[in-house]
C-alpha positions as CSV (number, residue, x, y, z in Angstrom):
1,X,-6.6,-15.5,-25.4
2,X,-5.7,-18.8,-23.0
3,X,-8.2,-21.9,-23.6
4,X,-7.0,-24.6,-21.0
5,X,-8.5,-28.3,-21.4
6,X,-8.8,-30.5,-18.8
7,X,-5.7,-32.8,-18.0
8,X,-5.8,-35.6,-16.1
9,X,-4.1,-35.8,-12.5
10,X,-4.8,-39.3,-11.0
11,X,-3.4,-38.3,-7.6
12,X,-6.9,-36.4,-7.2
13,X,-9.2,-38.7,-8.6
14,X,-10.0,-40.4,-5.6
15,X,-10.7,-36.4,-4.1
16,X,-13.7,-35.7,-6.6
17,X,-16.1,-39.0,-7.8
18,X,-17.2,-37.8,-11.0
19,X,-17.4,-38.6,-14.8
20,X,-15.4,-36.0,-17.1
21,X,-18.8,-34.9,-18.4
22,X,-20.1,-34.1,-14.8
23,X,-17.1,-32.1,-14.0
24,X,-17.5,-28.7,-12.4
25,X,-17.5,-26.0,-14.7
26,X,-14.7,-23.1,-14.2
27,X,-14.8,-20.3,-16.0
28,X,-12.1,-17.6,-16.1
29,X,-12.8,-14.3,-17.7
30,X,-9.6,-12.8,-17.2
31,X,-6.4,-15.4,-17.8
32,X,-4.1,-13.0,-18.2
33,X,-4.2,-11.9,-14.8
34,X,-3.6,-15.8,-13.8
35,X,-0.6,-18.2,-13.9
36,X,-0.5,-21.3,-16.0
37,X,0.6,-22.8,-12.4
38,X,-2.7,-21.8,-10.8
39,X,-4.8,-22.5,-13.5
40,X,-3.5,-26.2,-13.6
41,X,-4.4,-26.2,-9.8
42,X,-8.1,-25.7,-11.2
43,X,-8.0,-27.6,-13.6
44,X,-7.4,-30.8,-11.2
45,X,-10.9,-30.3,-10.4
46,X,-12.5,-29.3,-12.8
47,X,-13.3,-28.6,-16.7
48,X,-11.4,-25.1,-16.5
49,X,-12.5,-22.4,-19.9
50,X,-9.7,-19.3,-19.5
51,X,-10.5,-16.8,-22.1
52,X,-11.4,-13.3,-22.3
53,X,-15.2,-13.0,-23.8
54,X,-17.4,-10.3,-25.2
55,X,-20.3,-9.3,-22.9
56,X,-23.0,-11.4,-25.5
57,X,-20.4,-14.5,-25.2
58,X,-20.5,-14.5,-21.2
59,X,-24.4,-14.1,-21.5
60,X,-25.1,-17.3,-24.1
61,X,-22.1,-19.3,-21.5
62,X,-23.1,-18.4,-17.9
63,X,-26.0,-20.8,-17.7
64,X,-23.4,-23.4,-17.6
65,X,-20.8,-22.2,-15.4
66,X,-20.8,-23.2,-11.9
67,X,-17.5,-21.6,-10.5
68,X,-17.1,-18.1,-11.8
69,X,-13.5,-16.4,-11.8
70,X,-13.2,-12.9,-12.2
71,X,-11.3,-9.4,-11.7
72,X,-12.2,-5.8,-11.8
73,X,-13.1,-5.8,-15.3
74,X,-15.5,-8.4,-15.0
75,X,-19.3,-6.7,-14.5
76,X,-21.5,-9.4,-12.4
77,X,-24.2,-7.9,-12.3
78,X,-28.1,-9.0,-11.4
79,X,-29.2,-9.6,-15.5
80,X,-26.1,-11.7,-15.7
81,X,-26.6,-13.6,-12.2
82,X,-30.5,-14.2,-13.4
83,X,-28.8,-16.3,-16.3
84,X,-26.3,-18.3,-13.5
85,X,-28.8,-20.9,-12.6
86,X,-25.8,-23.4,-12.2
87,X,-23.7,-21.3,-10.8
88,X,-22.3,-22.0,-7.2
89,X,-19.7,-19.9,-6.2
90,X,-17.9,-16.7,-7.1
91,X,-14.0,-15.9,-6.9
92,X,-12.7,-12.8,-7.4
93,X,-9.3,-12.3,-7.3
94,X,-9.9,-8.3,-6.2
95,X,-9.9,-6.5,-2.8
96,X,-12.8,-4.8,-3.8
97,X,-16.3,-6.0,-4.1
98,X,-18.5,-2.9,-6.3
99,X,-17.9,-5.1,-9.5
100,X,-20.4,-7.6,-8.1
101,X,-23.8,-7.5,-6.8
102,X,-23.0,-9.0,-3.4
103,X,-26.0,-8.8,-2.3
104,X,-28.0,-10.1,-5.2
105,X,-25.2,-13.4,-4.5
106,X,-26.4,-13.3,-0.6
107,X,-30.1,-13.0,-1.9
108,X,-29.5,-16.8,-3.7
109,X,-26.9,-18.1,-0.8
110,X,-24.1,-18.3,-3.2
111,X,-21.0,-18.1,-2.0
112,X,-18.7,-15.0,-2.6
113,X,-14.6,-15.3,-2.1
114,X,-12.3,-11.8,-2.3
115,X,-8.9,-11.0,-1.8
116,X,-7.8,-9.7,2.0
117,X,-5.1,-8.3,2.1
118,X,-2.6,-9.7,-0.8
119,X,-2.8,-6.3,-2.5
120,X,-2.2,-4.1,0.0
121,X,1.8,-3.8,-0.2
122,X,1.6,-3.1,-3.9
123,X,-1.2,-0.4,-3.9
124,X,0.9,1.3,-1.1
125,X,4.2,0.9,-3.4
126,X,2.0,2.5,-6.1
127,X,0.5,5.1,-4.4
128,X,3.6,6.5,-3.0
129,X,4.6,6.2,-6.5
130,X,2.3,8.5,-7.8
131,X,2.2,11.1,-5.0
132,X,5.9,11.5,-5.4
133,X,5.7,11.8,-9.5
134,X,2.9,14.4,-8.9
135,X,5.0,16.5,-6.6
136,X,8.2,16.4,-8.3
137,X,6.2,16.3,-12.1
138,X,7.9,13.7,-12.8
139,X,5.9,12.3,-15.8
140,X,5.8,16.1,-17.7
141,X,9.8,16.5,-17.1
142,X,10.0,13.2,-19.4
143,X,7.5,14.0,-21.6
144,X,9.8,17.9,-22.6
145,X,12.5,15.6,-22.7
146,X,11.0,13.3,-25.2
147,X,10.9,16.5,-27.5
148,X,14.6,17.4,-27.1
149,X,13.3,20.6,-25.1
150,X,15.2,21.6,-21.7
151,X,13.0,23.1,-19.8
152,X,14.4,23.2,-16.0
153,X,13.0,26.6,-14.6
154,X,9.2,24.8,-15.9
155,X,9.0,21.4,-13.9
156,X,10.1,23.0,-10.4
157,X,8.3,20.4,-7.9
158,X,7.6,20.2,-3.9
159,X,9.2,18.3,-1.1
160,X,7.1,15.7,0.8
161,X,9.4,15.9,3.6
162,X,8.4,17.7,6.8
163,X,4.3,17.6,5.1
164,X,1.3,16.2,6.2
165,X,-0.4,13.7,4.3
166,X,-4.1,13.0,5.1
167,X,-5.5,9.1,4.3
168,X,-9.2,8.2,3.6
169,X,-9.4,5.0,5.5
170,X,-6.7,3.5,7.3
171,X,-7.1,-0.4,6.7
172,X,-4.4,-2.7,5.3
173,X,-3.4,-0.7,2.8
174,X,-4.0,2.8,4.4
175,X,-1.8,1.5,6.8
176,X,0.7,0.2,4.3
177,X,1.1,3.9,2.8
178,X,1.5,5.1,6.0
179,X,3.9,3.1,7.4
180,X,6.0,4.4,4.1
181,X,4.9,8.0,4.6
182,X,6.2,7.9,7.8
183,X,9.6,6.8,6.6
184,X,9.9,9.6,4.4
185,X,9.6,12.2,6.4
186,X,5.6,12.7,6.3
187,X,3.2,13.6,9.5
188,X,0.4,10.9,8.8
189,X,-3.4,12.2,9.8
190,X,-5.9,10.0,9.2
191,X,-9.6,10.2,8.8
192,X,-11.5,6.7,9.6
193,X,-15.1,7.1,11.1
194,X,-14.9,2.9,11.7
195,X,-11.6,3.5,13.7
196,X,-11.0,4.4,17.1
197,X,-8.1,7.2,17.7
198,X,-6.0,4.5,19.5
199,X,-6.3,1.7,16.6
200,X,-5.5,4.6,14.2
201,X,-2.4,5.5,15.8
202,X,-1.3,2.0,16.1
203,X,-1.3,2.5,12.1
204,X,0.9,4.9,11.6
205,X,-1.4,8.3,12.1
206,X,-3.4,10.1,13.9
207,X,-7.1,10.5,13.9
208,X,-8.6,13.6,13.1
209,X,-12.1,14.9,12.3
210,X,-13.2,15.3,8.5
211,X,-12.9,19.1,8.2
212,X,-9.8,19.0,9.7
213,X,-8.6,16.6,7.2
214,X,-9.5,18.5,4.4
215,X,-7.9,21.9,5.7
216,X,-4.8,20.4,7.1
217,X,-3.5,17.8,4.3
218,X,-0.9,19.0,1.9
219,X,-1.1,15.7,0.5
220,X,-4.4,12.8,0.2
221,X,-4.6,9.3,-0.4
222,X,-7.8,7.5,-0.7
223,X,-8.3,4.2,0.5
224,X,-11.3,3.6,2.0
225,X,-13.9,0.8,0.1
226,X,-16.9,2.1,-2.4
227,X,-20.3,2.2,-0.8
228,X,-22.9,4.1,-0.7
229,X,-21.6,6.2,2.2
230,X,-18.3,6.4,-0.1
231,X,-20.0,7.5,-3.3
232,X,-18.9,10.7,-4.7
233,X,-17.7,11.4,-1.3
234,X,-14.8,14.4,-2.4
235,X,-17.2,17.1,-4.3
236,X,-16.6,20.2,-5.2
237,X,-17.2,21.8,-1.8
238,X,-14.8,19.5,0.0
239,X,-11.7,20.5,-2.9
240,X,-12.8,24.2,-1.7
241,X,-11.6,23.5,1.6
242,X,-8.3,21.7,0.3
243,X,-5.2,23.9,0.6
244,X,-4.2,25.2,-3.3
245,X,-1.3,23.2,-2.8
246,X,-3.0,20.1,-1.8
247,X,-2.2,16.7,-4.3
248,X,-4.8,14.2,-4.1
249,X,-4.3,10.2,-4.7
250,X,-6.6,7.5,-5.4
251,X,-5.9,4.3,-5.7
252,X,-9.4,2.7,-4.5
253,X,-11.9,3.3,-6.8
254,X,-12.8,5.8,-9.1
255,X,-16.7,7.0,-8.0
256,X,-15.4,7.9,-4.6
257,X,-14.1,11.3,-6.3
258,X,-17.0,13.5,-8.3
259,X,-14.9,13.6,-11.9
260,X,-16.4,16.5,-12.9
261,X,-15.8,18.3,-9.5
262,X,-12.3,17.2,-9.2
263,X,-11.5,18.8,-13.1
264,X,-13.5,22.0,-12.2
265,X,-10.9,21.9,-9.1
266,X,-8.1,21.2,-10.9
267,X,-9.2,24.3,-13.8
268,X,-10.2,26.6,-11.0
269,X,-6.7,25.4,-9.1
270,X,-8.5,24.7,-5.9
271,X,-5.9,22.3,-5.6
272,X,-2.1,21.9,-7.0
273,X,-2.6,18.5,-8.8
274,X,-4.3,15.0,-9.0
275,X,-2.8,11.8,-9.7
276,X,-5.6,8.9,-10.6
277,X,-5.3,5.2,-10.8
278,X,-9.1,4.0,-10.7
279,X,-12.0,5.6,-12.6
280,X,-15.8,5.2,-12.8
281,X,-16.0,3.3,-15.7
282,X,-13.2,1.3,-16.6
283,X,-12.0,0.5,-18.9
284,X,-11.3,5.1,-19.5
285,X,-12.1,5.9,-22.8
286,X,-9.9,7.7,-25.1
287,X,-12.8,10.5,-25.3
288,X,-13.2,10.8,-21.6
289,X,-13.1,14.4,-19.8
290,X,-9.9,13.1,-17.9
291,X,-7.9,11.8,-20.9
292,X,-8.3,15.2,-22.6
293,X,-7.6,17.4,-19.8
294,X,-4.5,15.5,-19.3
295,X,-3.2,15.9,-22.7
296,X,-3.5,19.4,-22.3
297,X,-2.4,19.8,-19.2
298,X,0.5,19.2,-16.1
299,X,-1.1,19.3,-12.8
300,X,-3.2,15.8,-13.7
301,X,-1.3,12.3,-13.7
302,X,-3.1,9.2,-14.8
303,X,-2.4,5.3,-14.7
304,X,-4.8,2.2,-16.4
305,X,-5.6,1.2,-12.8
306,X,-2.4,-0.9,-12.4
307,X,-1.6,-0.3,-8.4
308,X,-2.0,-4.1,-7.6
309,X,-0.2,-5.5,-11.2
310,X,3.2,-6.4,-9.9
311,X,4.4,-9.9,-10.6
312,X,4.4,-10.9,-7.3
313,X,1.1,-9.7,-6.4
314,X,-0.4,-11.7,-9.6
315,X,1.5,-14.9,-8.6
316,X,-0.3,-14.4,-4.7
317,X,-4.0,-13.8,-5.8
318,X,-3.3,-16.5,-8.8
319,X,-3.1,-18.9,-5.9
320,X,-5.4,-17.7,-4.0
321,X,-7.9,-18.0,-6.5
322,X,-7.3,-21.5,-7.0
323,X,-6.6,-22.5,-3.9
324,X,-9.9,-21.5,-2.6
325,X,-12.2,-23.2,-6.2
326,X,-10.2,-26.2,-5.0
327,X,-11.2,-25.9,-1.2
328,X,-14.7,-25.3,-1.9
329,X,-15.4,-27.7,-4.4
330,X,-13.0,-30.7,-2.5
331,X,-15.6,-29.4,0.4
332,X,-18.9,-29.6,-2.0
333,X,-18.3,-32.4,-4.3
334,X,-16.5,-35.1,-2.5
């Protein structure tokens, strides 16, 4: 756990006019996920707490905070906003939003700052990542090793080159994995009710209808936001239209896939294989349906949601984070 204490920068006191006890309160629930460098940034303007707490801890603390700092595995939810009557801003150092009650936050006119965009390259690298380790069975041809067993003739994959991989929603980082796609060899098809054809084929694919989607992609990556349109939007009726070769992605979040459906799928081999990143609770538990179909089987690949953890992404949304505190508060405190 990091604890950071307020040090004294006198080339910003004349930015914020106000005692030490006065100071805004910043609280960050996950340090590790933020550089000592960005943290001193916040801590220039502000009395800055950096430690990872138990859900009862953030309870008894929240009435005091009045710039919250999160990630994913941060809940804010409405019994914890209730309890925020100091609080005047939000940061979240994600690209998506369903950790939050957004609109509980709009409801009380407090601010709400997310990532745009600094992710995007990352989750592309890592998506690419796992469709290639799912086709080629990559992670299973280690594991035989590991044993001292040579099994060739078991771990015998499939190209991507010449295929057709079909994205969920062709944003920034849709259009990130496509671009990549298309070096490889990939056709790109792309289904995007919030895009026109033209704007999609500026990204890399082409537009094409849902059911054609599901029927022509040998390969799926889903990137589209969760909403309620989104939730549990690949069931079991949509894998049935899925080619028995298909792979499916995700690196978005995990509700936008029905679990259940997608093992019942993977049992009934309605499709070839899955490779997950995001889940619908998180942290997964050891006893979860997906963790022990996994250990028991090789058409199933799965990560601890780690698509946008690269050094270099954790160093841009570090200073994001607290470039923005420090804009708003410069803006609301001066």
């Amino acid at each position: 756990m990091f604890e950071y204490n307020y040090v004294t920068h006198t080339r910003y006191n004349s930015l914020i006019f106000m005692s030490s006890k006065n100071r805004p309160f910043i609280l960050i629930t996950e340090p590790e996920y933020f550089t000592p460098q960005s943290i001193k940034i916040m801590q220039r303007v502000g009395e800055v707490k950096a430690e990872r707490l138990s859900r009862g801890s953030l309870i008894k603390i929240i009435p005091r905070v009045n710039i919250l700092v999160v990630r994913v595995e941060t809940t804010v939810n409405v019994s914890l906003l209730k309890l925020a009557s100091n609080l005047q801003c939000i940061v979240s150092a994600t690209t998506g939003t369903n950790h939050i009650d957004v609109k509980y936050l709009a409801s009380r006119n407090i601010p709400f700052f997310h990532l745009s965009g600094i992710h995007s390259v990352p989750t592309a690298e890592h998506t690419i990542a796992l469709l290639i380790s799912a086709a080629r069975r990559i992670p299973f041809a280690h594991q035989s090793m590991e044993t001292g067993v040579w099994k060739r003739w078991e771990y015998i994959g499939t190209e991507i080159d010449g295929k057709i991989l079909g994205i969920v929603g062709v944003g920034r980082i849709g259009s990130e994995v496509a671009k990549r796609a298309k070096g490889l060899g990939l056709e790109v098809i792309g289904y995007d009710p919030y895009l026109s054809e033209s704007e999609i084929k500026l990204k890399h694919a082409k537009k094409v209808n849902f059911e054609t989607f599901l029927r022509k992609s040998d390969f799926i990556s889903i990137h589209t936001p969760l909403t309620e349109e989104t939730h549990n939007m690949i069931s079991f009726k949509h894998f049935k239209k899925m080619k028995p070769s298909a792979i499916l992605v995700n690196t978005a979040r995990g509700a936008i896939i029905n679990t259940k459906a997608l093992l019942q799928a993977l049992v009934q081999n309605k499709i070839n294989s899955a490779a997950l990143d995001v889940y619908n609770e998180e942290p997964l538990s050891k006893n979860s349906s997906l963790i022990q179909y996994a250990k028991n089987n090789t058409n199933l690949i799965l990560t601890p949601h780690i698509a946008a953890s690269t050094k270099e992404a954790i160093e841009r949304a570090s200073l994001y984070t607290a470039n923005t505190v420090t804009k708003f508060l410069r803006q609301n405190h001066t």
